[in-house]
C-alpha positions as CSV (number, residue, x, y, z in Angstrom):
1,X,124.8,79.0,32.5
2,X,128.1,78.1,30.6
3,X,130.3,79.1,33.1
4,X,130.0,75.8,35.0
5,X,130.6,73.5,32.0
6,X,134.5,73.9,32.1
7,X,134.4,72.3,35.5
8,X,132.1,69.5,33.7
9,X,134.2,68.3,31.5
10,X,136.9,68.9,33.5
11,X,135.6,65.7,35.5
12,X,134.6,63.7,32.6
13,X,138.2,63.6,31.7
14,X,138.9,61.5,34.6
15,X,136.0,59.1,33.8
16,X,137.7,56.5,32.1
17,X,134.5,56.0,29.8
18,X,135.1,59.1,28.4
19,X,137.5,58.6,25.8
20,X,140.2,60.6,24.1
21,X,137.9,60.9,20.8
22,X,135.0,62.1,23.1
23,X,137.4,65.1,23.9
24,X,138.9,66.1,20.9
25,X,135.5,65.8,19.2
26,X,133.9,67.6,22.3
27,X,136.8,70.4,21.8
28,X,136.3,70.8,18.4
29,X,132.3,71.6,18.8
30,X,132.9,73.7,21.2
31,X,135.7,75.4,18.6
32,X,133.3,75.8,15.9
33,X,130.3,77.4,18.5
34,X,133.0,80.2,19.3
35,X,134.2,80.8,16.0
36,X,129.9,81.3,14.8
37,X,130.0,83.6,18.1
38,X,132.1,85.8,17.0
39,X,131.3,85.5,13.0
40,X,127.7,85.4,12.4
41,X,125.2,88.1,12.9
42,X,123.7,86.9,15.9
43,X,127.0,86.8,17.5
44,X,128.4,90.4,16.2
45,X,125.1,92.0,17.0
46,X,125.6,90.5,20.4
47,X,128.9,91.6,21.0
48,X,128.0,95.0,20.0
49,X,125.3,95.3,22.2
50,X,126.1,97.7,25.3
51,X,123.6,96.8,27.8
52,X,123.8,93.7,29.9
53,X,123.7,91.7,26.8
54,X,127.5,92.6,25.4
55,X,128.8,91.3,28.9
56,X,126.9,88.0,29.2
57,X,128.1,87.8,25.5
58,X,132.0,88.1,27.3
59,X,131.1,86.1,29.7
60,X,130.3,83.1,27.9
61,X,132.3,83.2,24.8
62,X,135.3,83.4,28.0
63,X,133.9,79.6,28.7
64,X,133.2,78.1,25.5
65,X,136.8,79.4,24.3
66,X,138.3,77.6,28.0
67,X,135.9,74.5,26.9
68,X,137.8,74.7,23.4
69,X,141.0,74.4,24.6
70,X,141.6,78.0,24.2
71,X,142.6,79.8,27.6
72,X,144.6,82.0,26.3
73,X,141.6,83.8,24.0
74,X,139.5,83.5,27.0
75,X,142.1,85.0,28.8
76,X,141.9,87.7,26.3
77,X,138.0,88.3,26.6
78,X,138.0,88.3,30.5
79,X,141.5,90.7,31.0
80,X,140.4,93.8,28.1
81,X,136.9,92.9,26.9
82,X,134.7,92.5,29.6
83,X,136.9,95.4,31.6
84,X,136.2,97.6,29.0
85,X,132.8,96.9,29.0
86,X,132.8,98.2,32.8
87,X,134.7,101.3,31.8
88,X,131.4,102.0,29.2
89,X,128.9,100.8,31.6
90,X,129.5,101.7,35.3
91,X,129.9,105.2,36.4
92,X,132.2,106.7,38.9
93,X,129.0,106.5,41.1
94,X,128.5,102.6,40.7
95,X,125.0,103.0,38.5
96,X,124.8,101.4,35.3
97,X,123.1,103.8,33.1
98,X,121.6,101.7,30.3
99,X,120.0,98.8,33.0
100,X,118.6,102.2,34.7
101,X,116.8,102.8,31.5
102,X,115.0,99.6,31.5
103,X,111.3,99.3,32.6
104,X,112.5,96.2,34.7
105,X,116.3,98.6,35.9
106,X,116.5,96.8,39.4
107,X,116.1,93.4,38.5
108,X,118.3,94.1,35.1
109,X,121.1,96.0,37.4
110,X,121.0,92.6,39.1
111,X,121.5,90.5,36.7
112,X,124.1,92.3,34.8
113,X,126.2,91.9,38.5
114,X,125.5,88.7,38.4
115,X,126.9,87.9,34.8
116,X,129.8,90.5,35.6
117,X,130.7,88.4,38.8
118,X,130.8,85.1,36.9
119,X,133.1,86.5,34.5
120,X,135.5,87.3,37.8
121,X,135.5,84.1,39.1
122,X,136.5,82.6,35.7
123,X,139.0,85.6,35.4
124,X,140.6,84.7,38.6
125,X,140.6,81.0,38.1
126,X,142.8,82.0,34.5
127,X,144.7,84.2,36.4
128,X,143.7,87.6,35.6
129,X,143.5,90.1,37.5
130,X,140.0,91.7,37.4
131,X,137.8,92.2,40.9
132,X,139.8,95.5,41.8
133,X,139.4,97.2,38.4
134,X,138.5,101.1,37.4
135,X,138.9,102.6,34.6
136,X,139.7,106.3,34.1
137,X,137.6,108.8,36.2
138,X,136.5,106.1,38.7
139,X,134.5,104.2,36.3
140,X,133.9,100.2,35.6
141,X,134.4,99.5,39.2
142,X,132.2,96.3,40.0
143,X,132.8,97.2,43.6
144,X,131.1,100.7,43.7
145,X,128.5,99.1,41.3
146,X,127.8,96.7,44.0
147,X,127.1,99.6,46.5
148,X,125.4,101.8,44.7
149,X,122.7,98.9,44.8
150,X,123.1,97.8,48.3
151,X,121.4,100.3,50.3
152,X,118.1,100.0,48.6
153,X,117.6,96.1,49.4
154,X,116.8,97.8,53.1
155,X,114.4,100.9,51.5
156,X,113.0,98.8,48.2
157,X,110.8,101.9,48.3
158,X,113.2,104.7,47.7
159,X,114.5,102.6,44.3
160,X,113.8,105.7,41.9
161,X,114.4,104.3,38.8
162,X,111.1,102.3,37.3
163,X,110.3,98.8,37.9
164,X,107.3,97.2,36.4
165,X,107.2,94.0,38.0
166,X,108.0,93.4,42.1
167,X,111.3,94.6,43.4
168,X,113.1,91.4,44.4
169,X,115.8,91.7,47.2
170,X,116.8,88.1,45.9
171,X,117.7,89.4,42.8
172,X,121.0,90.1,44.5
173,X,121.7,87.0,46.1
174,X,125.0,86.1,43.5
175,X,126.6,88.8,43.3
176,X,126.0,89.5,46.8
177,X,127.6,86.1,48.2
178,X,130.4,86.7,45.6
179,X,131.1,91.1,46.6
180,X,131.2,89.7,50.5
181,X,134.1,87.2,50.3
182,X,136.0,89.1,47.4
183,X,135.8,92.5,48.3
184,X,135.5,92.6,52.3
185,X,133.4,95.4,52.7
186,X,131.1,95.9,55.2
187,X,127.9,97.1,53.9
188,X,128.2,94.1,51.7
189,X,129.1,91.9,54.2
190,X,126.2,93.2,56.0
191,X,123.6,92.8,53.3
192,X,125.0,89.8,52.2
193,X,124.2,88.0,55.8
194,X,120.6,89.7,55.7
195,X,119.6,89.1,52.1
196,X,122.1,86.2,50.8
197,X,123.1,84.4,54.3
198,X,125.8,81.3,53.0
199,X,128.5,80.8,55.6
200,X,131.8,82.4,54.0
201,X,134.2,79.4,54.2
202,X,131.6,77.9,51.8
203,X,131.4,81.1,49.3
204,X,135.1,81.1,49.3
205,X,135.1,77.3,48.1
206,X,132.4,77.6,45.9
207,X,134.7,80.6,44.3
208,X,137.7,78.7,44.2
209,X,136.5,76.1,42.7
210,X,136.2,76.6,38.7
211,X,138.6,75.0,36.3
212,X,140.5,73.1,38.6
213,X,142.8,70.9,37.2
């Protein structure tokens, strides 16, 4: 996805055949993309949406605003949106409602995780602070979200929530290699080395390593 770009051009700044035009010009494309996110219809109905659609919207607005030149907005999206999204979207039990409606609610749990976790990493490369959040009665924690999920990668069987297509422990692999080296927590740890095994020294590389300068 997106997220990875920054890093991109990050490099091709040091390749001396990419020139200073090639990054203003590159900049400014990526200025007008995020201004038609967040103008035209596509991109407001987008952003209004409160499924797992509103936070991949976050999510990648975050990193075409940092490809922009425009941390400080991204900043903005990662620290109030995208939290606020969790507030709406996780309850104090760690189940996300409107993926649990869908007739595909495991794999969409998944994958909202997944987008939720690459907004973290991003976050923490800005420097926001973002993996330990809840909002008020226990909800939007992406930690208890992450273990409401984990038991059933053991029991795919006792998933009670409908799922038209074949339940997919692999589904989990992302967020599960990201929840083990952030959060420390031992059923994660645990599922990540059944269902996700990557040693940990090279998780906690692979997290470190967005937007370096």
């Amino acid at each position: 996805g997106f997220m990875g770009l920054p890093d991109v051009l990050k490099l091709l700044e040091k390749c001396p055949a990419w020139t200073t035009k090639d990054r203003v010009r590159m900049r400014e494309w990526w200025a007008a993309y995020g201004e038609w996110m967040q103008t035209s219809k596509i991109g407001l109905d987008e952003k209004k949406a409160t499924n797992n659609h509103g936070a991949a919207y976050d999510v990648q607005l975050a990193a075409v605003l940092v490809m922009a030149g425009k941390e400080d907005e991204a900043r903005k999206v990662l620290g109030e949106s995208l939290p606020a999204r969790l507030d709406a979207h996780i309850t104090a039990e760690g189940k996300q409602p409107r993926e649990l409606a869908r007739t595909k609610s495991w794999s969409y749990s998944c994958f909202n995780l997944k987008n939720i976790c690459k907004g973290g990493v991003m976050a923490q490369a800005l420097g926001v602070p973002f993996w330990d959040h809840q909002g008020p009665e226990g909800r939007g924690s992406l930690k208890k979200a992450m273990l409401f999920l984990v038991p059933f990668l053991k029991n795919p069987g006792s998933w009670p929530e409908k799922q038209i297509t074949k339940f997919e422990p692999k589904e989990a692999r992302y967020w599960l290699n990201v929840g083990a080296v952030m959060y420390e927590d031992e059923a994660i740890r645990n599922a990540q080395e059944e269902f996700a095994p990557m040693d940990k020294a090279d998780v906690e590389d692979w997290i470190s390593t967005p937007l370096r300068k």
